[in-house]
Every structure is written in C-alpha cells, then in structure tokens.
PALUMGU-973805 format. One record per residue: residue number from 1; residue in one letter; x, y, z of N, C-alpha, C in turn. Coordinates in steps of 0.2 Angstrom, whole numbers, plus 5000, padded with zeros to 4 digits. Layout:
<pts>
+-----+-----+------+------+------+------+------+------+------+------+------+
:   n : res :  n_X :  n_Y :  n_Z : ca_X : ca_Y : ca_Z :  c_X :  c_Y :  c_Z :
+-----+-----+------+------+------+------+------+------+------+------+------+
: NUM :   A :    X :    Y :    Z :    X :    Y :    Z :    X :    Y :    Z :
...
+-----+-----+------+------+------+------+------+------+------+------+------+
</pts>
This chain:
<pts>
+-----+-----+------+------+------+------+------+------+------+------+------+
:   n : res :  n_X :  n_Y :  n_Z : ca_X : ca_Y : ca_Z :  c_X :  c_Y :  c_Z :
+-----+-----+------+------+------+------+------+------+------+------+------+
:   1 :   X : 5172 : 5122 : 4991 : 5170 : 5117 : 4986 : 5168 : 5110 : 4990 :
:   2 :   X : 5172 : 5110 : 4994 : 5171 : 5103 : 4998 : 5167 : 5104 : 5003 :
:   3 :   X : 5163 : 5110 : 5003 : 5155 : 5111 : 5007 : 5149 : 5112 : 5005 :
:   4 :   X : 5148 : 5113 : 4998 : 5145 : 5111 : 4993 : 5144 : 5103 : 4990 :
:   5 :   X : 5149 : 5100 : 4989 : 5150 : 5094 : 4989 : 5146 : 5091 : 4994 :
:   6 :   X : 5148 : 5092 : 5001 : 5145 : 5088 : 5005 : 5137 : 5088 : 5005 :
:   7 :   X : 5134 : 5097 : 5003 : 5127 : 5099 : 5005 : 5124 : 5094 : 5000 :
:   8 :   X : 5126 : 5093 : 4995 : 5123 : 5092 : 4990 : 5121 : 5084 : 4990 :
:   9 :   X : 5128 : 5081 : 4994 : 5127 : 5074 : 4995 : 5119 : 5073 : 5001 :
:  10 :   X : 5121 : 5077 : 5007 : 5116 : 5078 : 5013 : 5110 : 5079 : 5008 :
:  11 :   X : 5108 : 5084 : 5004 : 5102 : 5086 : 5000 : 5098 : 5078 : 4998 :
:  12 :   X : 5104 : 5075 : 4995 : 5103 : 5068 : 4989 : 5099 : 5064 : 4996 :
:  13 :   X : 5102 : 5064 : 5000 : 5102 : 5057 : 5004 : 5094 : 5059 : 5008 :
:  14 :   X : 5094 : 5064 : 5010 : 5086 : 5067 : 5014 : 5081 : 5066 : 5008 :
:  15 :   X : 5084 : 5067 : 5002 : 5078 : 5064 : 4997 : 5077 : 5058 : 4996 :
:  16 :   X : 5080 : 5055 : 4997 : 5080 : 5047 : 4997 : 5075 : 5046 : 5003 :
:  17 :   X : 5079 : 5046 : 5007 : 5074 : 5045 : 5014 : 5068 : 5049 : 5014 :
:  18 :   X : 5065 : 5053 : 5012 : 5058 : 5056 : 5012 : 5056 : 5050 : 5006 :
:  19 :   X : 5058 : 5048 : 5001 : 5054 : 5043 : 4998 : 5053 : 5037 : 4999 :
:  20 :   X : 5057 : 5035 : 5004 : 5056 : 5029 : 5008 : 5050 : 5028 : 5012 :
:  21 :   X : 5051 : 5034 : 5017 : 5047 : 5035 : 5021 : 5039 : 5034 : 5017 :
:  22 :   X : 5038 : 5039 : 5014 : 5032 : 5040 : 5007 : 5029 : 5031 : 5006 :
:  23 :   X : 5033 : 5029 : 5003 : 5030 : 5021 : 5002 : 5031 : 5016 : 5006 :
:  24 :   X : 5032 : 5018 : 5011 : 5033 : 5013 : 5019 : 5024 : 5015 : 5019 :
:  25 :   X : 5025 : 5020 : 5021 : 5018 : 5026 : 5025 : 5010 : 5021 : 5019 :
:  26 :   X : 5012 : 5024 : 5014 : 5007 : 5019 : 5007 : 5006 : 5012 : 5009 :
:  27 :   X : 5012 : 5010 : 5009 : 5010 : 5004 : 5010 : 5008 : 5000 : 5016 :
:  28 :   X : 5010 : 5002 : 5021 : 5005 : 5003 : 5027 : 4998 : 5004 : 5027 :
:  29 :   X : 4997 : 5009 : 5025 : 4990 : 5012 : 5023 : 4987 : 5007 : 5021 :
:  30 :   X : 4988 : 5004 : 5014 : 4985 : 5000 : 5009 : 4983 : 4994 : 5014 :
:  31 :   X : 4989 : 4991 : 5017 : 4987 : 4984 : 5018 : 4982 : 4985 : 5023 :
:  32 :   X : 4982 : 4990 : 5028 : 4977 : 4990 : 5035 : 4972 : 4991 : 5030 :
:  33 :   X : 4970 : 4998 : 5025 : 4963 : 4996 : 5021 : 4961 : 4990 : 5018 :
:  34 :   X : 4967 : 4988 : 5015 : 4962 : 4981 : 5012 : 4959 : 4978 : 5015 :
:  35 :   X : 4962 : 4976 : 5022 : 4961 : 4973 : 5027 : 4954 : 4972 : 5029 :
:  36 :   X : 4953 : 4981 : 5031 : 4946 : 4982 : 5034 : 4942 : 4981 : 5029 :
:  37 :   X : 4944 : 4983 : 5023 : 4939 : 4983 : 5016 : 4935 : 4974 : 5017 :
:  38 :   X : 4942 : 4970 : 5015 : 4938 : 4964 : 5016 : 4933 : 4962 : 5024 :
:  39 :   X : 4936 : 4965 : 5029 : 4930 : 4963 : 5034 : 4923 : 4964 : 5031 :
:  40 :   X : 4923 : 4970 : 5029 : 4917 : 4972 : 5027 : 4914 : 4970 : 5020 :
:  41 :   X : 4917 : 4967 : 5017 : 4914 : 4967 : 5011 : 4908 : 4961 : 5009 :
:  42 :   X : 4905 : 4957 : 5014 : 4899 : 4955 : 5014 : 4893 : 4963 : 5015 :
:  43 :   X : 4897 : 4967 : 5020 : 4890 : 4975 : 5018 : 4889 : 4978 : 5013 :
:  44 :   X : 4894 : 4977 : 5007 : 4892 : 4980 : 5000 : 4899 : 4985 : 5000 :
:  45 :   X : 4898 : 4989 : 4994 : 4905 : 4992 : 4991 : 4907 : 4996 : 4997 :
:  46 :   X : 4901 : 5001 : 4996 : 4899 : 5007 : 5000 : 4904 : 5006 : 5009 :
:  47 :   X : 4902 : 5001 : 5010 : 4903 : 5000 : 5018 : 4911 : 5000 : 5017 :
:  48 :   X : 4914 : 4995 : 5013 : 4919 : 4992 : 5012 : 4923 : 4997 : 5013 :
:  49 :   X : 4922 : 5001 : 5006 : 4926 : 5007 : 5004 : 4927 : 5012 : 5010 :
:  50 :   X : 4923 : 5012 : 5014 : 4920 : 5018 : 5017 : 4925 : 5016 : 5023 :
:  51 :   X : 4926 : 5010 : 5026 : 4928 : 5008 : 5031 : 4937 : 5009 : 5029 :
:  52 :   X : 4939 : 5006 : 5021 : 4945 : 5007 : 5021 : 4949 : 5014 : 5020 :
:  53 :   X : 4945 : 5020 : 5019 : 4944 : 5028 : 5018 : 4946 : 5028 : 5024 :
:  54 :   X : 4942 : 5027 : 5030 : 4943 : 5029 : 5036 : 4950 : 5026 : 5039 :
:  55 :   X : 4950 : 5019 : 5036 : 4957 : 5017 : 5040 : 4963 : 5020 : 5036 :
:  56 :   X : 4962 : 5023 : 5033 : 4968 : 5023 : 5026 : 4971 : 5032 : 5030 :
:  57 :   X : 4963 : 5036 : 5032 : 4965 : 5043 : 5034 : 4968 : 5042 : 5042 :
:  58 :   X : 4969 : 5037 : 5045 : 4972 : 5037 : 5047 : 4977 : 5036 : 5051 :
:  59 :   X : 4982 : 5032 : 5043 : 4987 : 5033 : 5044 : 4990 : 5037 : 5040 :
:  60 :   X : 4986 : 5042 : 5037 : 4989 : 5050 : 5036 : 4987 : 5047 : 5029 :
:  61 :   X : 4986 : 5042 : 5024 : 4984 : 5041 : 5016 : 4979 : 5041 : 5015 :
:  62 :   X : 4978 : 5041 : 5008 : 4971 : 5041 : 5004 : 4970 : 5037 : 5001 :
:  63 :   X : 4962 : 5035 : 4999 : 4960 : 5029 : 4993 : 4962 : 5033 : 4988 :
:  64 :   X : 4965 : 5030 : 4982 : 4965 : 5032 : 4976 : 4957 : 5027 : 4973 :
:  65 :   X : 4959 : 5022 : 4974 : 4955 : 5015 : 4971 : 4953 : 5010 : 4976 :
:  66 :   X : 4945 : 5008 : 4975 : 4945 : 5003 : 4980 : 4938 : 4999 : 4977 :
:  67 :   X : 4939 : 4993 : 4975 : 4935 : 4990 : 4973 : 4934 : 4982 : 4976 :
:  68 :   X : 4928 : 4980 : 4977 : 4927 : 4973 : 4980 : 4926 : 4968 : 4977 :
:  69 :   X : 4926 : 4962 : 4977 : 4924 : 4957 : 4975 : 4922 : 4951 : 4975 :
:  70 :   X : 4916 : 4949 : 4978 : 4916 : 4944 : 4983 : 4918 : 4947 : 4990 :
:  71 :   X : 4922 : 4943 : 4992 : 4925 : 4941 : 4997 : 4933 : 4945 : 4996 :
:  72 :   X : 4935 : 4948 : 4991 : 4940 : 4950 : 4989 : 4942 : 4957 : 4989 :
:  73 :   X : 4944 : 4962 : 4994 : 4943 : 4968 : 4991 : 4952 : 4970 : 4989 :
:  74 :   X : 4951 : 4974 : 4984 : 4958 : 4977 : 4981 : 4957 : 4985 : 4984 :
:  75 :   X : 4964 : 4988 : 4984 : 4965 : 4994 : 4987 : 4970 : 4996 : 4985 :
:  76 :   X : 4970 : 5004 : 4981 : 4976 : 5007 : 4980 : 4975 : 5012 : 4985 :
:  77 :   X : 4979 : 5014 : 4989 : 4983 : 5019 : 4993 : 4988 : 5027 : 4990 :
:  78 :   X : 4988 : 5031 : 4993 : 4993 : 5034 : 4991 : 4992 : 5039 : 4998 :
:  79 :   X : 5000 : 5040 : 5000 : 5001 : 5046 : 5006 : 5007 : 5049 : 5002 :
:  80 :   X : 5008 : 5054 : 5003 : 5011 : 5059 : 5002 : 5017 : 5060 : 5008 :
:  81 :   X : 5022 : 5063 : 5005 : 5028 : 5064 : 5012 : 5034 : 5069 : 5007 :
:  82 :   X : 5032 : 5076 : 5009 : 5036 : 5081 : 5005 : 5032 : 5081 : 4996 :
:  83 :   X : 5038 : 5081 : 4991 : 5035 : 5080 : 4986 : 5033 : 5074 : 4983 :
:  84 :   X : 5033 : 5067 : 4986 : 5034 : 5061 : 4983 : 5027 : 5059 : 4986 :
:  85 :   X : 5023 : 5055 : 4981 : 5014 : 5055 : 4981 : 5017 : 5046 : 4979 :
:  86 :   X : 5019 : 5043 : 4984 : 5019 : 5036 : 4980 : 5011 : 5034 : 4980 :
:  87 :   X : 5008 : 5027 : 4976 : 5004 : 5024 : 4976 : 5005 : 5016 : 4977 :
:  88 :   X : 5001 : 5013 : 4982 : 5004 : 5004 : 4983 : 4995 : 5003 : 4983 :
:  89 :   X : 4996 : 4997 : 4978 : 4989 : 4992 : 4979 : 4990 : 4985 : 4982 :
:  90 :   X : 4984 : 4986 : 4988 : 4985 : 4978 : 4991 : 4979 : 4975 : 4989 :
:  91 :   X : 4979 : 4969 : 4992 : 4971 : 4965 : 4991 : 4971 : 4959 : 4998 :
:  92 :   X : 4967 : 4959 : 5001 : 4966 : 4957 : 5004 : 4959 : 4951 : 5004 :
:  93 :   X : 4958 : 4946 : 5007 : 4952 : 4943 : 5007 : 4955 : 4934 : 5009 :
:  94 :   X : 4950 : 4930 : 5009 : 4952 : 4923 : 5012 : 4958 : 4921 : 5010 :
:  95 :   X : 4960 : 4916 : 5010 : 4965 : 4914 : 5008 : 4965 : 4907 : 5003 :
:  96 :   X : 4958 : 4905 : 5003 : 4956 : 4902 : 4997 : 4955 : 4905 : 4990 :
:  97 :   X : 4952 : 4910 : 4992 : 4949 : 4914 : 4988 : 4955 : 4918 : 4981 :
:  98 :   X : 4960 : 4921 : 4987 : 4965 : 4921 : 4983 : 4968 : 4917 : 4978 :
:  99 :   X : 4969 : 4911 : 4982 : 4973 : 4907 : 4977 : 4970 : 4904 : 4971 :
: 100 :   X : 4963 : 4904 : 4972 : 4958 : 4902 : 4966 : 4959 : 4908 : 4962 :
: 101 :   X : 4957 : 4916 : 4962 : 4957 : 4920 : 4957 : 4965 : 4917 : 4953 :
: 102 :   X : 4971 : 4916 : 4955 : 4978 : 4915 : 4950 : 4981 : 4921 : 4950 :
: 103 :   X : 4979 : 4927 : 4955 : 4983 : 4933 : 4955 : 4988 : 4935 : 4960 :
: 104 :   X : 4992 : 4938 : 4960 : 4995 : 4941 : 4967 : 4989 : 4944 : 4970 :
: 105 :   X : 4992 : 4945 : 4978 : 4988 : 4948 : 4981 : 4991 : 4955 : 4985 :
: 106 :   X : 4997 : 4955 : 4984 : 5001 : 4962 : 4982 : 5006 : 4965 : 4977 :
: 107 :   X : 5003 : 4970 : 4974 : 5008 : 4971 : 4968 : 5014 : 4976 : 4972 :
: 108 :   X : 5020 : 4974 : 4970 : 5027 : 4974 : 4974 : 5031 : 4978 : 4967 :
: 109 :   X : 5037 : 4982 : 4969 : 5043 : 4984 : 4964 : 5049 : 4979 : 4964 :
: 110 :   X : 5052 : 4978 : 4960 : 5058 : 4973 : 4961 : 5062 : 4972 : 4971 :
: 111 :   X : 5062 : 4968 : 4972 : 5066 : 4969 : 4979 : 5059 : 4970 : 4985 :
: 112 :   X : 5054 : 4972 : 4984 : 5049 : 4974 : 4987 : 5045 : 4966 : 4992 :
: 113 :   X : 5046 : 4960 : 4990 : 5042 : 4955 : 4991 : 5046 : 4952 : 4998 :
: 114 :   X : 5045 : 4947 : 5001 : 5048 : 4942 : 5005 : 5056 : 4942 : 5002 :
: 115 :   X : 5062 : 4943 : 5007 : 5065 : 4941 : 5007 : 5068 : 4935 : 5004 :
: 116 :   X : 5074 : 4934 : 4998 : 5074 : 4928 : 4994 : 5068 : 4927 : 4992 :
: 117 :   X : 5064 : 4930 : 4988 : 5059 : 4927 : 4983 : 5056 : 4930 : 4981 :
: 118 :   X : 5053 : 4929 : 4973 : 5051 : 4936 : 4968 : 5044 : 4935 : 4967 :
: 119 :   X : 5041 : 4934 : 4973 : 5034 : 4933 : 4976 : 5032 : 4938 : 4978 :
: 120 :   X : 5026 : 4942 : 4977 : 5025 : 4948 : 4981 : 5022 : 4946 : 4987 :
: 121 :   X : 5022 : 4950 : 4993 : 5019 : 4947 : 5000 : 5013 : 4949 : 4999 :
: 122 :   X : 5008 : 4945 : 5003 : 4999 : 4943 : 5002 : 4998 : 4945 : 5009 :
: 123 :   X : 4994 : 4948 : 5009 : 4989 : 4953 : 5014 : 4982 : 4948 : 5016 :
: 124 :   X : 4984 : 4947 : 5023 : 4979 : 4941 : 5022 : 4975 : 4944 : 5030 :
: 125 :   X : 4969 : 4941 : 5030 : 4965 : 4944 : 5039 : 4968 : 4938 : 5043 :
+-----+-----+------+------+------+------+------+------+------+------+------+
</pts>
C-alpha cells in the first residue's frame, strides 16, 4: 500500500513538472517571437509573421496567432511537452507605443507577472 501511495504521489509530481516545463517552453517562444515580429514589422505581416514562425520553431513552439500593428506585433505561441499544449500571448513593440494603446503587453495567469505586482511583464526590444 505504501508503494503505491508513493508511485502515485511520483506520478502527480512528474505531471506537474511536465506542465511547468510546457509553459516556461510557450512562453519563451512567445516573447523571442514577438520580439523578432516587431523588428520586422515595418516589412509587412508576412515578414513579421514569417520571422516569428521561424524563431518560435526554434525553440521547439508554434504560431497559434500572430498579428501586427504598427509598430506593435502581438504573438500567441504554444509548445507542447507530453500531453500539455499550453498557449502564452506576448506583444512586443516600442515602448511608447505601448503605453499609448492602454493594454498590457503580456497576458500573464495569477502569480505569473513581476515579482510583488499584479502587472504582467512587458516584452520590450
């Protein structure tokens, strides 16, 4: 009974840590995409997109979504690690530019932002 108990607790705890891992990986991905998204995004979507595709597969994730705007590109990510497919959306661009739209410039889970504050962290070049 008390080897079962234990596999079971081991089982719980590997799955944890595979889903950790999953949206570290995501969220990595995201921010280097949006990142590259915005360098390029005076060459059009196409470039944009096409630039954060490539950085994104290479940190093992994929574009879900990627859209420009301006000087503003937004980026959904998602990698995969076992069964868990998390998704994180960045956005990257000036940092004027930012502050003028009134939006975050990453969307975060509770606990996710800067340390001590219910701010999401901003992806910035």
């Amino acid at each position: 009974m008390a080897m079962t108990s234990l596999c079971v607790v081991f089982a719980a705890l590997l799955a944890m840590g595979q889903g950790v891992a999953a949206r570290h990986r995501a969220g990595g991905a995201a921010d280097l995409a949006a990142l590259s998204a915005a360098d390029r995004a005076l060459l059009g979507r196409e470039a944009a997109c096409g630039a954060a595709a490539k950085v994104a597969g290479a940190q093992g994730a994929h574009i879900v979504r990627c859209t420009v705007s301006g000087d503003i590109a937004d980026v959904t990510a998602q990698a995969g690690f076992g069964p868990y497919r998390p998704e994180v959306r960045a956005r990257a661009g000036p940092p004027d530019a930012a502050d003028s739209a009134g939006s975050p410039s990453r969307e975060t889970t509770a606990g996710q932002g800067s340390p001590g504050s219910s701010e999401p962290r901003q992806a910035r070049p």
